[in-house]
Each structure stands twice: as structure tokens, then as C-alpha cells.
MIDOSE-1310 file (N, C-alpha, C; in nm, 2 decimals, decimal comma, always signed):
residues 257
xxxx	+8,62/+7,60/-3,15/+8,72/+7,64/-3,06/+8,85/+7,55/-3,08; +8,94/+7,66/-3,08/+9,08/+7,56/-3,12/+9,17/+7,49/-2,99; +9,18/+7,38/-2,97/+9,25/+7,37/-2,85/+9,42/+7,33/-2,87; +9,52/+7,37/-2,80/+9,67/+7,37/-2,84/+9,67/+7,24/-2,84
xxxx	+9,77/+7,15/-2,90/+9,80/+7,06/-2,95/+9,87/+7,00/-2,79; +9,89/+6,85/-2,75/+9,94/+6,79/-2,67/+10,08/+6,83/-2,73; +10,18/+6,88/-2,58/+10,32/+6,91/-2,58/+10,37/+6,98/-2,68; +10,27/+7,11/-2,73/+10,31/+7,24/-2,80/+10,42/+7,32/-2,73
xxxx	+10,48/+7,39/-2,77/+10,60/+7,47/-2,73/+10,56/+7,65/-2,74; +10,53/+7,66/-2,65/+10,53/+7,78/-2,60/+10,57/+7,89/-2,73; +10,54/+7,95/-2,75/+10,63/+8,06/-2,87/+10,72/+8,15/-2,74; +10,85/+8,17/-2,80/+10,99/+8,19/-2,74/+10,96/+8,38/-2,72
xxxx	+10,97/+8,42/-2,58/+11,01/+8,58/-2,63/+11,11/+8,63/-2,63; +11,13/+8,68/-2,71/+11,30/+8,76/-2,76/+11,30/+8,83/-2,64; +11,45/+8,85/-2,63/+11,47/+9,00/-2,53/+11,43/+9,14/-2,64; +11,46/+9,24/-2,60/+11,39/+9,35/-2,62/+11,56/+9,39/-2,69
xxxx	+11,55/+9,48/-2,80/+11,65/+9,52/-2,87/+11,74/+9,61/-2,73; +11,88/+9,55/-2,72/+11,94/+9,64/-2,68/+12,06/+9,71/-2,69; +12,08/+9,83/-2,68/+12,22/+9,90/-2,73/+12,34/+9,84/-2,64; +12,48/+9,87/-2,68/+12,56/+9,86/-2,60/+12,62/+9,94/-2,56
xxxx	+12,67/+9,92/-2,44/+12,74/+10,02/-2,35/+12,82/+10,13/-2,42; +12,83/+10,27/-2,37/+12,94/+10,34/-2,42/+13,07/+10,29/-2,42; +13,18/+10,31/-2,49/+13,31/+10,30/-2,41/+13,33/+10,39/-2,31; +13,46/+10,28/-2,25/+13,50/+10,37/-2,11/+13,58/+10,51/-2,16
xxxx	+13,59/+10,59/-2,05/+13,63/+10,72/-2,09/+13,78/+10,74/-2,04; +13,81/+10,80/-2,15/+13,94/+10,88/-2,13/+13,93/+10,97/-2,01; +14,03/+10,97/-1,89/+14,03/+11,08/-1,80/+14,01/+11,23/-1,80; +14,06/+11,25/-1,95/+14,06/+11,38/-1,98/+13,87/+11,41/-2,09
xxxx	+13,81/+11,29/-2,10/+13,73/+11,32/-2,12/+13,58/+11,34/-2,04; +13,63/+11,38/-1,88/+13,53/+11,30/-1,79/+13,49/+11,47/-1,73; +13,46/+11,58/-1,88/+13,44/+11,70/-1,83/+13,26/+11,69/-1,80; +13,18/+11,57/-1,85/+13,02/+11,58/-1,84/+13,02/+11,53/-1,71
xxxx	+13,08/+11,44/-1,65/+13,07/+11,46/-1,52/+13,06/+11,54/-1,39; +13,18/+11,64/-1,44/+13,19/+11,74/-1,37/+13,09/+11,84/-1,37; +13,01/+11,87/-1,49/+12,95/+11,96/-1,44/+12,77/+11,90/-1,51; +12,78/+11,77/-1,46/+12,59/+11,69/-1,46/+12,60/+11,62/-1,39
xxxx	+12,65/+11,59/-1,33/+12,68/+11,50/-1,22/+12,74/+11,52/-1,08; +12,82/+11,55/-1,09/+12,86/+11,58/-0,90/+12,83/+11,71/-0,89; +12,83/+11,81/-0,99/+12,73/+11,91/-0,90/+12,60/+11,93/-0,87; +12,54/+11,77/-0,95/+12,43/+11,78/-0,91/+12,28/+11,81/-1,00
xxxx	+12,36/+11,89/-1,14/+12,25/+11,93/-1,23/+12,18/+11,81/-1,28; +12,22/+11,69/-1,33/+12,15/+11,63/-1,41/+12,01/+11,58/-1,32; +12,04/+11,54/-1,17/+11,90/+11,49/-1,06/+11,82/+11,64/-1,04; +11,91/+11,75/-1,00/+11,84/+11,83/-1,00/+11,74/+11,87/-1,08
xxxx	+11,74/+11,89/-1,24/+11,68/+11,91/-1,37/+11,55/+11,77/-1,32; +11,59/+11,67/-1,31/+11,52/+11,57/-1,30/+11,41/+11,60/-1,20; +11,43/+11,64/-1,10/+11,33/+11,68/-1,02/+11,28/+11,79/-1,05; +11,33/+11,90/-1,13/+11,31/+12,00/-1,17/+11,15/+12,00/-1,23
xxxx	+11,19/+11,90/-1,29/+11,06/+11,84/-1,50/+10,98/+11,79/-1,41; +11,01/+11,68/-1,27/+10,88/+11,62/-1,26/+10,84/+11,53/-1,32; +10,71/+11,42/-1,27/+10,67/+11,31/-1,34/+10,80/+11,23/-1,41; +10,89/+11,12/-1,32/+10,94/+11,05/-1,38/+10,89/+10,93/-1,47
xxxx	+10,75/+10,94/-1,44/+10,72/+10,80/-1,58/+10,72/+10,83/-1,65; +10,73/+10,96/-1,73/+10,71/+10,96/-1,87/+10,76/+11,10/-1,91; +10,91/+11,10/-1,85/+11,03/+11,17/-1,90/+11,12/+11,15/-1,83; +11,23/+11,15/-1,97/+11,33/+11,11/-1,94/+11,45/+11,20/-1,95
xxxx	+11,53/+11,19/-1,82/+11,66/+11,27/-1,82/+11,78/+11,20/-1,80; +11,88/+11,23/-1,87/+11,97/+11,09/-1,85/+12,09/+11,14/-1,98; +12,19/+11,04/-2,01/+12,27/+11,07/-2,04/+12,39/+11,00/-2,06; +12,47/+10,99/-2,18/+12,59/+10,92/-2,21/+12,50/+10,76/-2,22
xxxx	+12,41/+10,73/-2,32/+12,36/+10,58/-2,33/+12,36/+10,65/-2,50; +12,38/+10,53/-2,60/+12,34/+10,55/-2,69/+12,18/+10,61/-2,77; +12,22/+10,67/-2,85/+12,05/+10,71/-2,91/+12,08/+10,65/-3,07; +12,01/+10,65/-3,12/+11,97/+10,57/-3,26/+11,85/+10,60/-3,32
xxxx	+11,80/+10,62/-3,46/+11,66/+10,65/-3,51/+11,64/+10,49/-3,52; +11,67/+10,38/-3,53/+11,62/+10,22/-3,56/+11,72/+10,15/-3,52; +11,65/+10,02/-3,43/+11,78/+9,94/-3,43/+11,88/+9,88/-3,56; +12,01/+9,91/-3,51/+12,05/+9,88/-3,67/+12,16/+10,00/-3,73
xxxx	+12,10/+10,12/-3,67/+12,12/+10,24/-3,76/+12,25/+10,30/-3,65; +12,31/+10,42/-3,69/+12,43/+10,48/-3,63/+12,39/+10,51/-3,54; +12,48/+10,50/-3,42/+12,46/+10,57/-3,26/+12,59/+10,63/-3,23; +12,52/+10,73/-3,18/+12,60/+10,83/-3,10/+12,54/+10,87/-2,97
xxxx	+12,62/+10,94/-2,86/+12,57/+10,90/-2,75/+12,62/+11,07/-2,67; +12,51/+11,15/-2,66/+12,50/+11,26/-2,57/+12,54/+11,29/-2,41; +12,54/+11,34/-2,34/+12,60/+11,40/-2,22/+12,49/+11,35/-2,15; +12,37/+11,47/-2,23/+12,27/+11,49/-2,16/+12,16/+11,47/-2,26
xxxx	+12,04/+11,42/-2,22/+11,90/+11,37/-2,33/+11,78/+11,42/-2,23; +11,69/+11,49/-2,29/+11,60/+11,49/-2,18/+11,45/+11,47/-2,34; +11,38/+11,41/-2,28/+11,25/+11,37/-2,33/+11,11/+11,33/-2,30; +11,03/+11,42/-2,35/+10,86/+11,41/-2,25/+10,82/+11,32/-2,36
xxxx	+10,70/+11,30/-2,23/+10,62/+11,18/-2,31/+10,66/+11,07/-2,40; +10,77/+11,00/-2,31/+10,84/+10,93/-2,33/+10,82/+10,79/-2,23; +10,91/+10,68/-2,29/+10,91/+10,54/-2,19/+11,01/+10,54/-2,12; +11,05/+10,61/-1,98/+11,18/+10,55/-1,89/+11,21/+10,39/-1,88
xxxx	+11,13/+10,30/-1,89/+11,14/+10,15/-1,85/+11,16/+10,11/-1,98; +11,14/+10,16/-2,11/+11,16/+10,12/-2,23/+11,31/+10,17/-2,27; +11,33/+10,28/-2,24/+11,52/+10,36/-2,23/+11,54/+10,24/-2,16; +11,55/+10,23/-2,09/+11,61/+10,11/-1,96/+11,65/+10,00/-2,02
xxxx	+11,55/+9,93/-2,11/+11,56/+9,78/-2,13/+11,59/+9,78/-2,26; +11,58/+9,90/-2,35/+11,70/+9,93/-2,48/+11,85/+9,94/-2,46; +11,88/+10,00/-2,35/+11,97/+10,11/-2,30/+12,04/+10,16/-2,32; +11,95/+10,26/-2,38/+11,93/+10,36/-2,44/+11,84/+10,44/-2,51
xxxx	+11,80/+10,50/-2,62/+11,71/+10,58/-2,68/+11,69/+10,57/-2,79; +11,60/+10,47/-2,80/+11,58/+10,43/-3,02/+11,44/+10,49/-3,05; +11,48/+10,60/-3,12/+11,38/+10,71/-3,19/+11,27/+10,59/-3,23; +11,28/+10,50/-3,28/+11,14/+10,44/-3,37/+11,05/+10,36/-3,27
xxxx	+11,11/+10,28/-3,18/+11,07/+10,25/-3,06/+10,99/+10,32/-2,98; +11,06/+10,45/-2,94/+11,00/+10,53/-2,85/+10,91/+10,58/-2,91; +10,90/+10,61/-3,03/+10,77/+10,66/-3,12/+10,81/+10,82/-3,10; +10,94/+10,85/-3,12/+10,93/+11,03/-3,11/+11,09/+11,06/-3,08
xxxx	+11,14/+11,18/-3,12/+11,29/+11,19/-3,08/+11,29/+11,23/-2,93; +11,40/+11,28/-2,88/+11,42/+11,32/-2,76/+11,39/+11,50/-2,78; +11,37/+11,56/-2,71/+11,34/+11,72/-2,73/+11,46/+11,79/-2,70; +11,56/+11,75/-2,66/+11,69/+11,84/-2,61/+11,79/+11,75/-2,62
xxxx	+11,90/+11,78/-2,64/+12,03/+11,72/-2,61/+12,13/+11,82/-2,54; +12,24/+11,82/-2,47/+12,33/+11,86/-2,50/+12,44/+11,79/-2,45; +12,58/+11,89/-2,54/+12,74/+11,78/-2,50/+12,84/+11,88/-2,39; +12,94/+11,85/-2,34/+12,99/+11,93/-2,26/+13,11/+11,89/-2,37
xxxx	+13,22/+12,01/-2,36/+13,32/+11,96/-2,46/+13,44/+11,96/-2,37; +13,52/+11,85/-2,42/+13,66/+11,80/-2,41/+13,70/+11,78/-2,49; +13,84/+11,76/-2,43/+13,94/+11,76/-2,58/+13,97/+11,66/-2,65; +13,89/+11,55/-2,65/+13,86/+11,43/-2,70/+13,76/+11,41/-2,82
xxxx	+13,68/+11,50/-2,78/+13,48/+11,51/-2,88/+13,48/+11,63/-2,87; +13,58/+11,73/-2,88/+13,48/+11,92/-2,95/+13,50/+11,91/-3,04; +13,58/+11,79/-3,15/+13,55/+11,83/-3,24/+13,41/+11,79/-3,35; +13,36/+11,67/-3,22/+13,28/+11,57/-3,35/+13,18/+11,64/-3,24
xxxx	+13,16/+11,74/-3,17/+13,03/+11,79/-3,10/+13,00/+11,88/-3,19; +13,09/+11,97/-3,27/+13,05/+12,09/-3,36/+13,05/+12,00/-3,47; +13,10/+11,93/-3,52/+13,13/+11,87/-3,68/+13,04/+11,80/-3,69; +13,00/+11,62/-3,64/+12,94/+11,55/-3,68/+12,77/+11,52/-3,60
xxxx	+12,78/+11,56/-3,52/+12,64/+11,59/-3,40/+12,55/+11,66/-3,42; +12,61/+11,78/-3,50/+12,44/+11,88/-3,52/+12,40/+11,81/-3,64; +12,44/+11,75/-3,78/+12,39/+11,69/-3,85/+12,28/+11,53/-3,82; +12,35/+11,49/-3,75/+12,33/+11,36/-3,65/+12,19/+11,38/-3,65
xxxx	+12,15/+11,45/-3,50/+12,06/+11,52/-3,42/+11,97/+11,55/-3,49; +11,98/+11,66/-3,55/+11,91/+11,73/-3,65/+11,80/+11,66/-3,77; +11,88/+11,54/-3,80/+11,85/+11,41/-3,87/+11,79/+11,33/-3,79; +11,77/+11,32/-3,66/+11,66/+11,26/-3,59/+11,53/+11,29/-3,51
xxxx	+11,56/+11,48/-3,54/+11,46/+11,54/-3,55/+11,45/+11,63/-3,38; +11,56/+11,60/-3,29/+11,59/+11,63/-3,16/+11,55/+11,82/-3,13; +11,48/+11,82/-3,11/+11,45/+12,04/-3,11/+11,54/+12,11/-3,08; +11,62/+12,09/-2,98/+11,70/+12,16/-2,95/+11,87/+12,11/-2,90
xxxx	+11,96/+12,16/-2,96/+12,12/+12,11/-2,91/+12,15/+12,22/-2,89; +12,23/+12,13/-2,76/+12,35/+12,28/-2,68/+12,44/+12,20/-2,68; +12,57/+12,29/-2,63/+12,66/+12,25/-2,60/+12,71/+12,40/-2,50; +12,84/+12,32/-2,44/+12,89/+12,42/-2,33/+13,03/+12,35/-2,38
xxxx	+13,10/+12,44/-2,31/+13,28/+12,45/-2,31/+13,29/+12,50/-2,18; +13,35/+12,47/-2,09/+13,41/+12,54/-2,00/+13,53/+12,61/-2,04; +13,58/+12,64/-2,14/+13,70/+12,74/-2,14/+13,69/+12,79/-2,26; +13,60/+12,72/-2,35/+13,57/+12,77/-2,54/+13,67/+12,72/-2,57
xxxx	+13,77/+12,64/-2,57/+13,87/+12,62/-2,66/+13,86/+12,49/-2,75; +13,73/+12,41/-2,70/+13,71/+12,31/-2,76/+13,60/+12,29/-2,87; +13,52/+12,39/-2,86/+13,38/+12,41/-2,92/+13,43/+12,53/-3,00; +13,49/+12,61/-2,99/+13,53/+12,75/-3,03/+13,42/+12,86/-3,00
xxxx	+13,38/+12,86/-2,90/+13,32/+12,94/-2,82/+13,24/+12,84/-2,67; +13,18/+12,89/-2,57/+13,15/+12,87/-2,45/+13,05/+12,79/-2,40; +12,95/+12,89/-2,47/+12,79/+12,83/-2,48/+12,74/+12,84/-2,62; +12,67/+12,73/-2,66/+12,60/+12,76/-2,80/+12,47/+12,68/-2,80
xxxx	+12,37/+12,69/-2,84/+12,28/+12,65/-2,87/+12,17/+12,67/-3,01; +12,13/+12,55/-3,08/+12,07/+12,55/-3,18/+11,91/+12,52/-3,16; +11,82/+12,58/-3,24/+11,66/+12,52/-3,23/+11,62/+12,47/-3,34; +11,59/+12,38/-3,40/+11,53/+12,28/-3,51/+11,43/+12,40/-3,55
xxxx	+11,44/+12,42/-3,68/+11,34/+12,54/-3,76/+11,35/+12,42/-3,92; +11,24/+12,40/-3,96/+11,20/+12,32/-4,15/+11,33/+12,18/-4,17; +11,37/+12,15/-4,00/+11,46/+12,03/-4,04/+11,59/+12,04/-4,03; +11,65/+12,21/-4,04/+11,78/+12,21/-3,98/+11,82/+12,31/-3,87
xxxx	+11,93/+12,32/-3,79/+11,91/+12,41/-3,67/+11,97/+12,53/-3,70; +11,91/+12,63/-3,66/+11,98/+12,78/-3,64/+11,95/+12,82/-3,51; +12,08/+12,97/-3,51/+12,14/+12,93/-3,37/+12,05/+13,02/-3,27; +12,03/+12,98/-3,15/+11,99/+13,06/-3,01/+12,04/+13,17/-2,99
xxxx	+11,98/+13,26/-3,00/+12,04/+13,37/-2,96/+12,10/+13,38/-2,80; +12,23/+13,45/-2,77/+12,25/+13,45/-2,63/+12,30/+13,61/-2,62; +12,30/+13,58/-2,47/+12,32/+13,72/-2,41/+12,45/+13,72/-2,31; +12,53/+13,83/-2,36/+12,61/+13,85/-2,22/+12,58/+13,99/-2,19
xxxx	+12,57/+13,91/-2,01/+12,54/+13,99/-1,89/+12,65/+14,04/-1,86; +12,63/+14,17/-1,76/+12,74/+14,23/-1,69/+12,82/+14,22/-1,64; +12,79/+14,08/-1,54/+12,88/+14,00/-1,49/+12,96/+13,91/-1,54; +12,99/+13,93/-1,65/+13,03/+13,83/-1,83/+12,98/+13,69/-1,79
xxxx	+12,85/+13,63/-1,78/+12,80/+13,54/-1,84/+12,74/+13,52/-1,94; +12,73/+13,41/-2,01/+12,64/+13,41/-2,13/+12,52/+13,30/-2,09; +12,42/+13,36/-2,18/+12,32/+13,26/-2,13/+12,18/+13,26/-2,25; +12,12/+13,18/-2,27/+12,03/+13,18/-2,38/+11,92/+13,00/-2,31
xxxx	+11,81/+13,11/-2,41/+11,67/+13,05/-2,36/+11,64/+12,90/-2,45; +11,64/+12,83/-2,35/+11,59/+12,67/-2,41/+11,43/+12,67/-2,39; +11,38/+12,69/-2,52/+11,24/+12,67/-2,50/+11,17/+12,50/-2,44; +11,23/+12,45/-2,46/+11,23/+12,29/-2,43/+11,23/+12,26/-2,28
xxxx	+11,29/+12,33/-2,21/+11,28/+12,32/-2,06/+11,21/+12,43/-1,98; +11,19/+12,53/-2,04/+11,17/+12,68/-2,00/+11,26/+12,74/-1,94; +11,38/+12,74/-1,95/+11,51/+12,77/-1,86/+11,62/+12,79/-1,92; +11,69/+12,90/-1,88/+11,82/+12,94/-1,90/+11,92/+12,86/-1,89
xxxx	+12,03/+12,83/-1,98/+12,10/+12,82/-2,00/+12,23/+12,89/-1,99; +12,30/+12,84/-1,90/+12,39/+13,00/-1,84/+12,55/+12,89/-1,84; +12,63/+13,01/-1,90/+12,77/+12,96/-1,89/+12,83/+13,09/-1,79; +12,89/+13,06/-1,66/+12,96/+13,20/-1,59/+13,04/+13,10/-1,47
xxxx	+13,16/+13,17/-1,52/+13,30/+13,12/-1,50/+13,33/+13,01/-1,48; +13,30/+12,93/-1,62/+13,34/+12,82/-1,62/+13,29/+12,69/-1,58; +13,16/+12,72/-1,54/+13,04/+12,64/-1,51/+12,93/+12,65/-1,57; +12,87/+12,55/-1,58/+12,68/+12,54/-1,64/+12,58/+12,57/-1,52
xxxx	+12,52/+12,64/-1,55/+12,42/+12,67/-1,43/+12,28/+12,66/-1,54; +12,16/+12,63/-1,47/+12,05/+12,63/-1,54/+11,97/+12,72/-1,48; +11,93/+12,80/-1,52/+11,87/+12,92/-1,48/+11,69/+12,92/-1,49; +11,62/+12,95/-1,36/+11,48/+12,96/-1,35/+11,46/+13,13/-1,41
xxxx	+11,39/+13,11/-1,52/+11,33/+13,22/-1,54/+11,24/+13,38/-1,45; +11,15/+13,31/-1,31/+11,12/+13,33/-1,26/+11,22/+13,42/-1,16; +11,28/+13,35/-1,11/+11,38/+13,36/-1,00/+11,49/+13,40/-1,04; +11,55/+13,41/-1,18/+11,66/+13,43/-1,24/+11,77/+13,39/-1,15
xxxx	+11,75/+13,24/-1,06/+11,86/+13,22/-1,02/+11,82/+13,03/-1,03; +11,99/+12,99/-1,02/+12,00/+12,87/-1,02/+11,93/+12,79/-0,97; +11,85/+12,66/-1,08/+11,74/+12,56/-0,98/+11,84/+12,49/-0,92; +11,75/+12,44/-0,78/+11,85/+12,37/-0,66/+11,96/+12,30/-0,74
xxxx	+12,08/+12,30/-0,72/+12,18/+12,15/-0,77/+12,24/+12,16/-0,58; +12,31/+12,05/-0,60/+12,39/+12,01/-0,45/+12,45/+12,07/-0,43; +12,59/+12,21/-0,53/+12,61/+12,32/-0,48/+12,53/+12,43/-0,40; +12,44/+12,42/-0,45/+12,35/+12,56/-0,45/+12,32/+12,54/-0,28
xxxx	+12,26/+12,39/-0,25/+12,14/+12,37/-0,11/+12,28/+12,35/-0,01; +12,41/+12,34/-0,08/+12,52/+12,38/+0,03/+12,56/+12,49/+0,08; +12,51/+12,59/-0,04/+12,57/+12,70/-0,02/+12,46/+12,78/+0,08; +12,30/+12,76/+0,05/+12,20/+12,76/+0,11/+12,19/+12,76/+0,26
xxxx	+12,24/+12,60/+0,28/+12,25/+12,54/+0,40/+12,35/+12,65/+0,52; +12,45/+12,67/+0,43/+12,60/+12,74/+0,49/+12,53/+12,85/+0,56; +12,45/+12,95/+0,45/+12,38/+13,09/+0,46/+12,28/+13,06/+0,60; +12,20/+12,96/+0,62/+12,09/+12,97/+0,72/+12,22/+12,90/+0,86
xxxx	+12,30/+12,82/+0,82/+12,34/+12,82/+0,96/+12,44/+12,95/+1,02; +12,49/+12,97/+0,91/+12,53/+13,12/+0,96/+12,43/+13,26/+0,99; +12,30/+13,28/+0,94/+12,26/+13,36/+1,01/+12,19/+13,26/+1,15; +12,15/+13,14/+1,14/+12,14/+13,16/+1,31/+12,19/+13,15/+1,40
xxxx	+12,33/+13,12/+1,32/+12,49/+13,16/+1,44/+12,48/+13,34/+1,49; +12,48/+13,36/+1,38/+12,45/+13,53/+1,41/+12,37/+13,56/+1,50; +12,21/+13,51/+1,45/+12,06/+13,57/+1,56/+12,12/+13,51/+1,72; +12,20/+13,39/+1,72/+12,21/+13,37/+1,83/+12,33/+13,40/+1,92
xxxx	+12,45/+13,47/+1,84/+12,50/+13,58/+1,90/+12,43/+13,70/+1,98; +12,36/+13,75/+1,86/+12,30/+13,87/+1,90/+12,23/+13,82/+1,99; +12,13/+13,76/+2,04/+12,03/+13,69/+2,09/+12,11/+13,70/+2,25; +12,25/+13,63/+2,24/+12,31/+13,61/+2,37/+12,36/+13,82/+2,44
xxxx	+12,40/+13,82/+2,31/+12,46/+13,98/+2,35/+12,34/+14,04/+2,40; +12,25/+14,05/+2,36/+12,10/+14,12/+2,41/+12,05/+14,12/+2,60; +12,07/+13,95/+2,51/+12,07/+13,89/+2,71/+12,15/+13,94/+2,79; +12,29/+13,96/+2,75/+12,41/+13,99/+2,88/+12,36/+14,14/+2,92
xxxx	+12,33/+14,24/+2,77/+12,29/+14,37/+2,78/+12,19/+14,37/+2,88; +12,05/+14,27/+2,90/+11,96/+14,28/+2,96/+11,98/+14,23/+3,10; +12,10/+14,15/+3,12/+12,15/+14,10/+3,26/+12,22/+14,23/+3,30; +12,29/+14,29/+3,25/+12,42/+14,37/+3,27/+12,34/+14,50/+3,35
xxxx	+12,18/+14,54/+3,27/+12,13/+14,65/+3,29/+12,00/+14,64/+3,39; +11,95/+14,46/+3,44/+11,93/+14,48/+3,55/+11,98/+14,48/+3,72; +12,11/+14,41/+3,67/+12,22/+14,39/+3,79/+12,25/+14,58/+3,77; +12,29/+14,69/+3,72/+12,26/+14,82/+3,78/+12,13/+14,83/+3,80
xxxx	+12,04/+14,80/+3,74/+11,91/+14,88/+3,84/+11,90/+14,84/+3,98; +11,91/+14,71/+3,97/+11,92/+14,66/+4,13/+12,00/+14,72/+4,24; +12,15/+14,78/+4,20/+12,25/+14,85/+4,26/+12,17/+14,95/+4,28; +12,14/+15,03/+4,15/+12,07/+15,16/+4,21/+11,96/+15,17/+4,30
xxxx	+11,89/+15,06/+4,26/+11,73/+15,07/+4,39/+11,83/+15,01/+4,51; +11,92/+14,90/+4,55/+12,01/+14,90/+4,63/+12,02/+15,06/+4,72; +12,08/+15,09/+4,62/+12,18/+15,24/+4,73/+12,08/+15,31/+4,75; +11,96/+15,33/+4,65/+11,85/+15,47/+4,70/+11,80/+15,42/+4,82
xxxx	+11,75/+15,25/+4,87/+11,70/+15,20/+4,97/+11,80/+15,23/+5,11; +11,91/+15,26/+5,06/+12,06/+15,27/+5,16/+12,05/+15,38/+5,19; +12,05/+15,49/+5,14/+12,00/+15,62/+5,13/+11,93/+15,70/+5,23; +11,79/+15,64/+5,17/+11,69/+15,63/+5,23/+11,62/+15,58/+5,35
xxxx	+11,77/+15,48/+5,38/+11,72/+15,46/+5,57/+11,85/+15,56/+5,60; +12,01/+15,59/+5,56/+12,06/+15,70/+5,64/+11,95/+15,80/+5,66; +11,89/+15,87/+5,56/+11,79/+15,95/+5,57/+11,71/+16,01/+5,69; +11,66/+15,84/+5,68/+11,52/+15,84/+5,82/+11,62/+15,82/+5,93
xxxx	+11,74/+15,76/+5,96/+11,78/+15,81/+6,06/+11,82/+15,93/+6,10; +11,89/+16,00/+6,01/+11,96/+16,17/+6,01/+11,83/+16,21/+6,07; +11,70/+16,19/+6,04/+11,57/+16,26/+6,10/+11,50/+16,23/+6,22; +11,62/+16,11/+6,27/+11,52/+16,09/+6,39/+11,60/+16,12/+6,50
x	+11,69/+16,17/+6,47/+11,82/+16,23/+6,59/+11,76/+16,39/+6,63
């Protein structure tokens, strides 16, 4: 049995490799917030997937295949079977670490990064082995088109097929989440296959909310109009059994003269 030596020193533990911060953003680059953030998609999706210990949804942190190696830094990252407390204390997402790429990315374009979202990102990505990249444009002028999406096929990506609907949306299937992908009018919506409508975001449960209190504004219009109808039409029955009773003693008097 080995016993430590009198006034041995502890062995030191390093901190845990970590990335640094994005830079700050240009105002005109602050289009991923608008549409993963205040409306709600990126927590929504989160709740969407389920089980936060071991996936991750998140966004704008550096990703890297090794510490060491080039980072570039997505909108949006989503990844199963993954370490959230380990993203956390990197902060960010180092492919060798986590023992796996992330399964999705995508970038929202501005006129800052559409060009290095189409040019230098799918090679990037692709090279780290990520299954699936999207991207969105709200107007196409920065991506050169609206919606696009790639799926990892022998190591490099070819494109998603999409669809435009009648209502001119476009939209195409992310096998990675099970869900649509929908660009219409100028927003990202993620689409439930099932339900072919938008999973909850903070727009949606407002617009929801709006819908139920206005129909029970309604029911309880009607509800009142019903009543007055039901007041209205026993105050005449009353009149009438009133006057027949009135009637009915002129009556018995006319008969007893």
C-alpha cells in the first residue's frame, strides 16, 4: 500500500476547454433573433424534442471539430444524444469532445453572412459531418433564394427537395426533427407533420389565446341574448295568462247578472 507523501500537492484541475464568445452583432445582423427568438421558435422546438439532458437546442455559440481547430458559429444547432452541461462549460460545441456532430444546423440570412452562409458553411458543416443544413432568407436576396436545405449523402450535401404550396409557401422535410420546414411570408414556421400546422411558438398560443377569448366573448353574448329572449318571452306569457285571468272573471261576472 502506497501512502502520499507528507505535504504532497494535490494534482491541479484544469478548467475544461472553452470557446469564446461570439462577437457582438451588427444591428442589421440581428435577423436570427427575429425569427428564433422572440417569436419563440428556438424554446418552442426545445420543448418540442423533449428530454433536455441529452439534447441540445441552442444557438449562435461556437462549434469546432477539436479544440484548436476553426469555429464558426450557427443560428441554430440542435443535437441528440448529446452533453447540454458539457455545451455549457465549452461554450459551445466541440465535435471531438462531444463524441459526435450536431444533427442539424441552420443560418437565418443577413446582409452581413449570406454570403459566407452559401459560400463557406456548407463545406464547413459538411466537414464535420452535421446531417442536415438549412437556411432561410426572409426576402431571398441574401441567400439567393428563401428556403433551402441540404442532407449529408457519402460526406457531401445534396439539396432537399421543397415544395411550393398554393398559398406560395415553400417548405421541405427535415428528416432530423421530423418536421417541416416552412418559409411563408417572410417568416420561419416549423411545421408538425401530423397537424400540418405550426408547433406552439409565443405567436401561435397568442393568437390561440385571442381565438378562445373571443369565442367566449361570443358564447356569452349569445348566452345573454338567449336570456333576454327567455325573459322577454316569459314577461308576455305572464301578460297573456294575466289578461285571459282578466277575461275570465269579466266573463263570470257577465254570467252572473
Amino acid at each position: 500500500m502506497t501512502t502520499p507523501q507528507a505535504g504532497a500537492t494535490p494534482a491541479k484541475k484544469h478548467p475544461p476547454f472553452r470557446l469564446p464568445d461570439i462577437p457582438e452583432k451588427d444591428p442589421d445582423d440581428m435577423t436570427s433573433s427575429k425569427h428564433l427568438a422572440r417569436n419563440g421558435n428556438m424554446y418552442r422546438l426545445a420543448e418540442h424534442m423533449g428530454n433536455p439532458d441529452n439534447i441540445i437546442v441552442s444557438g449562435e455559440r461556437y462549434i469546432c471539430a477539436e479544440p484548436g481547430s476553426p469555429i464558426r458559429y450557427p443560428d441554430l444547432l440542435v443535437s441528440f444524444n448529446a452533453d447540454p452541461e458539457l455545451y455549457e462549460a465549452n461554450n459551445g460545441y466541440v465535435v471531438s469532445l462531444q463524441g459526435k456532430p450536431p444533427d442539424l444546423v441552420l443560418e437565418i440570412a443577413s446582409r452581413a453572412t449570406g454570403h459566407i452562409d452559401t459560400g463557406e458553411k456548407p463545406d464547413f458543416y459538411a466537414g464535420l459531418g452535421i446531417a442536415e443544413y438549412w437556411r432561410f432568407d426572409e426576402t431571398g436576396d441574401f441567400h439567393g433564394e428563401k428556403l433551402g436545405g441540404d442532407r449529408l449523402v457519402d460526406g457531401a450535401y445534396q439539396p432537399i427537395p421543397l415544395q411550393t404550396l398554393a398559398d406560395g409557401s415553400l417548405r421541405g422535410f427535415s428528416q432530423v426533427l421530423g418536421l417541416y420546414m416552412r418559409w411563408y411570408r417572410g417568416k420561419l414556421d416549423l411545421i408538425d407533420p401530423d397537424t400540418v400546422r405550426p408547433i406552439a411558438s409565443l405567436d401561435s398560443l397568442k393568437e390561440e389565446l385571442r381565438q378562445i377569448v373571443a369565442l367566449a366573448e361570443e358564447e356569452r353574448q349569445l348566452r345573454e341574448s338567449a336570456e333576454a329572449r327567455a325573459r322577454e318571452e316569459r314577461q308576455l306569457r305572464e301578460m297573456a295568462e294575466a289578461r285571459i285571468r282578466e277575461l275570465e272573471e269579466q266573463l263570470g261576472q257577465n254570467q252572473s247578472h
